[in-house]
Structure formats: C-alpha cells, structure tokens
C-alpha positions in Angstrom: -34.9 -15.0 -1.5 -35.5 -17.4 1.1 -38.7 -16.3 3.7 -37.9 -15.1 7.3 -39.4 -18.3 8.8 -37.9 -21.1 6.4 -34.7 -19.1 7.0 -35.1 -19.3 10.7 -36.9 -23.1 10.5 -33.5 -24.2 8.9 -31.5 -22.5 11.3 -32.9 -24.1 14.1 -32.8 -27.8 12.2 -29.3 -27.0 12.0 -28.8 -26.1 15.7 -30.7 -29.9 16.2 -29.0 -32.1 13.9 -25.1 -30.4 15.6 -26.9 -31.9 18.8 -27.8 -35.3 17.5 -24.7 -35.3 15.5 -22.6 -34.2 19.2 -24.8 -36.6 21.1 -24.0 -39.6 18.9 -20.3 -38.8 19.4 -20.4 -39.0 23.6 -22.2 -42.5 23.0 -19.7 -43.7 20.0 -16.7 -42.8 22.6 -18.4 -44.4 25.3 -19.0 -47.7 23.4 -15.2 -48.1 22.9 -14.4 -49.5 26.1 -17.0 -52.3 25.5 -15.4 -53.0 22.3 -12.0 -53.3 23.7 -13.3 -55.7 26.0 -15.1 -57.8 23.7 -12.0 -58.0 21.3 -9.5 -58.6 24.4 -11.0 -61.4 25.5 -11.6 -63.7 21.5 -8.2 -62.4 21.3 -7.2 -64.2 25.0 -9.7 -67.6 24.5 -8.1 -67.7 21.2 -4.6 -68.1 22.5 -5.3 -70.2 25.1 -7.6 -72.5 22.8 -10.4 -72.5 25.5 -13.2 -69.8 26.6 -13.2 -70.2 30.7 -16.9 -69.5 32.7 -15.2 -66.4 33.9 -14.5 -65.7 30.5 -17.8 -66.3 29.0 -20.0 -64.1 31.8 -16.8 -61.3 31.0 -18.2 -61.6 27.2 -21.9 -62.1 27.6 -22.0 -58.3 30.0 -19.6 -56.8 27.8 -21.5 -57.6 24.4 -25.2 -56.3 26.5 -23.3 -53.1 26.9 -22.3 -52.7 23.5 -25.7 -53.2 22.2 -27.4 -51.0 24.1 -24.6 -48.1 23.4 -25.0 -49.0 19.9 -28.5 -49.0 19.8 -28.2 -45.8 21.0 -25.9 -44.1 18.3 -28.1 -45.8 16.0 -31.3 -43.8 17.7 -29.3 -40.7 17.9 -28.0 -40.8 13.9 -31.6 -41.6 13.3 -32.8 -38.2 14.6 -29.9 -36.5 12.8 -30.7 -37.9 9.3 -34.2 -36.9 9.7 -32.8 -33.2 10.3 -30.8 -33.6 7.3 -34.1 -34.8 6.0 -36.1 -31.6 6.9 -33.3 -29.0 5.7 -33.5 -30.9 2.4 -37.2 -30.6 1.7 -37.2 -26.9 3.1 -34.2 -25.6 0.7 -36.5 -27.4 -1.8 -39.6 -25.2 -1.6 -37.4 -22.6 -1.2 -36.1 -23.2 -4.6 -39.7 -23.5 -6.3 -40.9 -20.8 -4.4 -37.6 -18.8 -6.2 -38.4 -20.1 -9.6 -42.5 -19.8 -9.1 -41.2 -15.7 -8.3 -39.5 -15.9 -11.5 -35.9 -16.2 -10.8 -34.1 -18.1 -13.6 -31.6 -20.7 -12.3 -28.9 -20.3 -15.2 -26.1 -23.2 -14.9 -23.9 -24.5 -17.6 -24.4 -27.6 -18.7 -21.3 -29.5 -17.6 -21.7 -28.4 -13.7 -25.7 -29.0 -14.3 -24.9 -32.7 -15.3 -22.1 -33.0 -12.4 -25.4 -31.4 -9.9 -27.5 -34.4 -11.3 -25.0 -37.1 -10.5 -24.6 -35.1 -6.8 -28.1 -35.3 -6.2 -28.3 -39.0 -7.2 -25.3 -40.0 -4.9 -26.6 -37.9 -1.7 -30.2 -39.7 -1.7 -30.3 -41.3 2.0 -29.2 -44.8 2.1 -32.4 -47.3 3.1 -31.2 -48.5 7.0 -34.4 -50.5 8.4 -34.8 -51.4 11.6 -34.6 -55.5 12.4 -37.2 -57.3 10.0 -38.7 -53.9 8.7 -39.4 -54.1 4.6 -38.3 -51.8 2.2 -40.6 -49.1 1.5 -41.5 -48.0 -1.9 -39.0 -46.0 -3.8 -36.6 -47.5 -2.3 -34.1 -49.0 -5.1 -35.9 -51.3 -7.6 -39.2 -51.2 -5.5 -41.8 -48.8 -7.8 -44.2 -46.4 -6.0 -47.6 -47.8 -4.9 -50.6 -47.1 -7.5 -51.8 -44.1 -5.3 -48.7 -42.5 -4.9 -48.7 -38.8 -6.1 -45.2 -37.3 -6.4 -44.9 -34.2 -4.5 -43.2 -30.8 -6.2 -39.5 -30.7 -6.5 -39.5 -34.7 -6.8 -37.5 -36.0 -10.3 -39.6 -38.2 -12.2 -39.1 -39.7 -15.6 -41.2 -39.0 -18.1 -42.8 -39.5 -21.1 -42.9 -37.2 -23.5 -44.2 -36.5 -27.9 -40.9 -35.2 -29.8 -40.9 -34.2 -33.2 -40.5 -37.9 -34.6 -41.0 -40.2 -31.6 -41.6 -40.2 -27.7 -39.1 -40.2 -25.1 -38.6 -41.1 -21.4 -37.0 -37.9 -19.9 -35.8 -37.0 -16.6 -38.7 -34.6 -15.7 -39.1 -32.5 -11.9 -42.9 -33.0 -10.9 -44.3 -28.7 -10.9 -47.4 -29.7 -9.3 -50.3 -32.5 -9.4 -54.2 -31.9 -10.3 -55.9 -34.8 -8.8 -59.3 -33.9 -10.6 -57.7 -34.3 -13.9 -55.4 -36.7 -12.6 -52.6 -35.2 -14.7 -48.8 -33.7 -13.6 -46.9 -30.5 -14.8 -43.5 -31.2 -15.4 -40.4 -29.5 -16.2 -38.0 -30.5 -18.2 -35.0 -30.8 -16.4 -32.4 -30.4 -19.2 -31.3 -26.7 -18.9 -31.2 -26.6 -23.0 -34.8 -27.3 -22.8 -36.8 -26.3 -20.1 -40.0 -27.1 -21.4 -43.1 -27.8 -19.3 -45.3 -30.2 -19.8 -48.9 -31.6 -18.5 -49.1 -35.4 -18.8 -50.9 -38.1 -17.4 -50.4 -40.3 -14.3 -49.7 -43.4 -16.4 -47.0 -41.4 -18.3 -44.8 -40.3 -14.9 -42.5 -42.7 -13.2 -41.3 -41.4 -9.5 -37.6 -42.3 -9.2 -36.2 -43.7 -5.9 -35.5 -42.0 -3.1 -33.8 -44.3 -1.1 -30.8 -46.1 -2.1 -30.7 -50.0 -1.7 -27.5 -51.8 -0.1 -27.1 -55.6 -0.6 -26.2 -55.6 3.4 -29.5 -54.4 4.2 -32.3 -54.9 1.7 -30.7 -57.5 -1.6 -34.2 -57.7 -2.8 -34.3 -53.6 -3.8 -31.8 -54.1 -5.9 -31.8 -55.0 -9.9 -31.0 -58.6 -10.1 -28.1 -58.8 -12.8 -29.8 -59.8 -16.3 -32.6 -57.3 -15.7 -34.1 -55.3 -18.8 -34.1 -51.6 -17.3 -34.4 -48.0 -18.3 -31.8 -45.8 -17.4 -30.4 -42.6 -18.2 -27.2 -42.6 -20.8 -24.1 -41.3 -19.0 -24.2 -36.9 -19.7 -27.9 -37.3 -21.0 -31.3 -36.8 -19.2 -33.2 -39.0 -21.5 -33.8 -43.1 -20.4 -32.7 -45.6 -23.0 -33.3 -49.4 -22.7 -30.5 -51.7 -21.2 -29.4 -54.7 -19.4 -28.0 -55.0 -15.9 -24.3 -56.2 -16.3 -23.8 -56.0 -12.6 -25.2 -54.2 -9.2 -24.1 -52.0 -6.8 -21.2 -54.0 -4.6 -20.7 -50.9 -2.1 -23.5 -48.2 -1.3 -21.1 -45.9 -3.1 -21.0 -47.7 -6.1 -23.7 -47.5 -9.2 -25.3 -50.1 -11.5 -23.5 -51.2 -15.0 -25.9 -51.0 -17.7 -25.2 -52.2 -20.9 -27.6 -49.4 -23.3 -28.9 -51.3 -26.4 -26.9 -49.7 -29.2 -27.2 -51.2 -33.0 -23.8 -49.7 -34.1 -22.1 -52.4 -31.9 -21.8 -55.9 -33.4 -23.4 -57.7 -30.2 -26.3 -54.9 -30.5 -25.0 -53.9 -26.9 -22.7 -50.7 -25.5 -19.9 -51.3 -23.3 -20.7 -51.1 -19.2 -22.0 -47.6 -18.5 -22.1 -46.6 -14.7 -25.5 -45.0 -13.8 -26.4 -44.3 -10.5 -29.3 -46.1 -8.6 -31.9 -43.1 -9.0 -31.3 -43.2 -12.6 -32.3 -46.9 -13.1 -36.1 -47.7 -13.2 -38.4 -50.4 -14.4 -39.7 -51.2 -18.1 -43.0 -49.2 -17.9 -45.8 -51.8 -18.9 -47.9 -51.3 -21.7 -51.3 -51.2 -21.9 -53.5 -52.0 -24.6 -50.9 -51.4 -27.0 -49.6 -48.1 -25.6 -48.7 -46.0 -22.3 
C-alpha cells in the first residue's frame, strides 16, 4: 500500500501537470491567430506572384509572434512531461517498496508481455533544445562507464543457464558499489530469479526514445549487428537491422540470426527501441 506522503506527493504532481497541461492550452489557442496570419498572407503573395514591403513587415511581426507563443507551449509541455516524469519514478518505488514488503505481483503471462511492450512504447521521446546532444540512454547512445542503474531500471543481463549464458531482460534490485556488483531480478514472471552479477555483465537499456527529426545519430544505422529481444520472449538474441524507426511510434526490424532458415536469417521482427542494444564487447576472451 502506497505511503501517506507518496500518495499525497503524487496528488499534488497531478494537480501541477493539469496546470501546465491547461496553461499550454491558453498559449496553443492564442498562437492560432498568428498562424492564420502567416498562412493568409504565402497563400495571398502566392496568388499574386509577388511578396509587397507591406506584405513582408505583415510576415516578419507575424512569424516573431508565433515563435515566441511557441516557445512558450514548448516551456509549458516541458514542465508537464517532467510531472509525468516525477509520478513515474514515484509509482516506481512505490512498487519496490510493495514487493520489498512482500507482496507478490501475479500477472499472466500474455498481459505481462503486452505490460512490456507498454512500458517500451511510453518511454519519453528525446526533444532537445536547439544544438543540445543526445544524452546517454537515449536510443543507440550506451550509458557512460560510471553510470550505475538506479532500482526499478530494466537492464539486460547476463546470466549462467544450465548449458550456456544468456542475455536476459533483468530489473536492477539494488547496486553495491564496494563490490561493484548488481542484484537483479529476473523479469520473466515464469522465472523470477534473482541474481548478483557484475557491472561488466549489466547493460542499462534506453530511456529515451530517438526520432530521426530530432537526433538521426541515436538511432541504429540499418546494417547494424544488434541484440534485441525475440518478439513474446525476454531473452536478447543476435540480429541485423533491416530498417529503423520512420515515425516515433514505430519500432526497429530486426532480422534474428536463425539457422533453420536457408539465408541463416528470420523474417523482419518488430522490436521496440528499448529492446535493441549494442553487441557487448568482449574482453580478454569473455564478458
């Protein structure tokens, strides 16, 4: 059961982000004037072949005005998303502080794989401001070599099976920095296992989407060798990049490397961008 004060902290991000969320509104309907005006007069110069001084001083105000309305919204949706932000990480600890009291989250597996692909497709969307860089997790872009991945973040991991090791998608328990080692939980409901594993052995996944609008270079060129979790699994399998994301909606095809098809390839599998990482290096012959 969720504490008095998270209860009430959420509450009152929730009162904040219908006020950002109302305030952008008043500025979106008060941009739309501008816009009418910009549009009215291309439409009028392009009729009449010619843009008159009158004309262009009419176009010049009306475009200052929309950019400063705009810039506006843009401040205003900024503050909302990191409300949106805040309620996340809060129902978060909520959730381990649940589990860590020993309440048992028991979902079937079908809705447990559709709550995977939800929580892959609701990761914010990376919007920088003008000539700002893409930070890391975002898309493609791997965490820095000091990064420590914080409770409640999904990880991939790698793991000793009975015959082999495995890349599995993992949620990061906690971090002991003097041993420099994670506990892990698996995430596959069938499984649940928990295990403590080096730093070298954990890959964060993103947690920012890429667009090829704002930030091309955080996205998997097409070609790429990746990892990436096999459509109703949560285990990573080797594959190629057939093509990227076109729309911020839309998810990577992967073809999987599969011996039981002539070309040694699967068909294109969709997998969402969280699901996609790097080839982890190897070192001195092993991980």
């Amino acid at each position: 059961m969720a504490s008095e004060p998270q209860a009430k902290a959420i509450q009152n991000n929730l009162k904040d982000l219908l006020k950002f969320i109302k305030k952008y509104d008043e500025y979106r309907r008060a941009s739309e004037p501008g816009i009418e005006m910009v549009n009215s007069v291309h439409e009028k110069a392009e009729s009449e072949e010619k843009l008159s001084a009158a004309n262009q001083a009419k176009l010049l105000k009306a475009y200052q005005q929309v950019i400063q309305d705009s810039e506006k919204e843009e401040e205003e949706l900024r503050k909302a998303l990191e409300k949106i932000y805040q309620i996340r990480r809060l129902r978060n600890e909520m959730r381990l502080a649940a589990r860590a009291a020993g309440n048992k989250e028991n979902i079937r597996r079908a809705a447990h794989m559709k709550m995977l692909a939800s929580s892959a497709q609701t990761i914010p969307l990376w919007v920088g401001r003008d000539d700002e860089e893409p930070p890391e997790l975002c898309g493609c872009i791997p965490a820095n070599s000091d990064y420590i991945a914080e409770p409640g973040d999904m990880v991939a991991a790698l793991v000793k099976g009975p015959e082999d090791e495995n890349w599995i998608l993992s949620e990061v328990v906690g971090y002991n920095a003097i041993a420099g080692k994670y506990d892990v939980d698996d995430i596959d409901e069938e499984q649940k296992d928990r295990h403590t594993l080096s730093k070298r052995r954990i890959i964060p996944l993103a947690r920012y989407k890429a667009s090829q609008e704002t930030c091309p270079e955080a996205l998997f060129e097409r070609g790429t060798v990746v990892m990436a979790i096999y459509p109703q699994t949560t285990c990573f399998y080797k594959g190629v990049i057939k093509e990227i994301p076109n729309a911020t909606s839309d998810e990577y095809e992967v073809l999987f490397e599969d011996p039981s098809y002539a070309d040694g390839y699967s068909p294109p599998l969709s997998v969402a961008q969280r699901y996609v990482i790097q080839v982890p290096e190897k070192k001195k012959g092993k991980l």
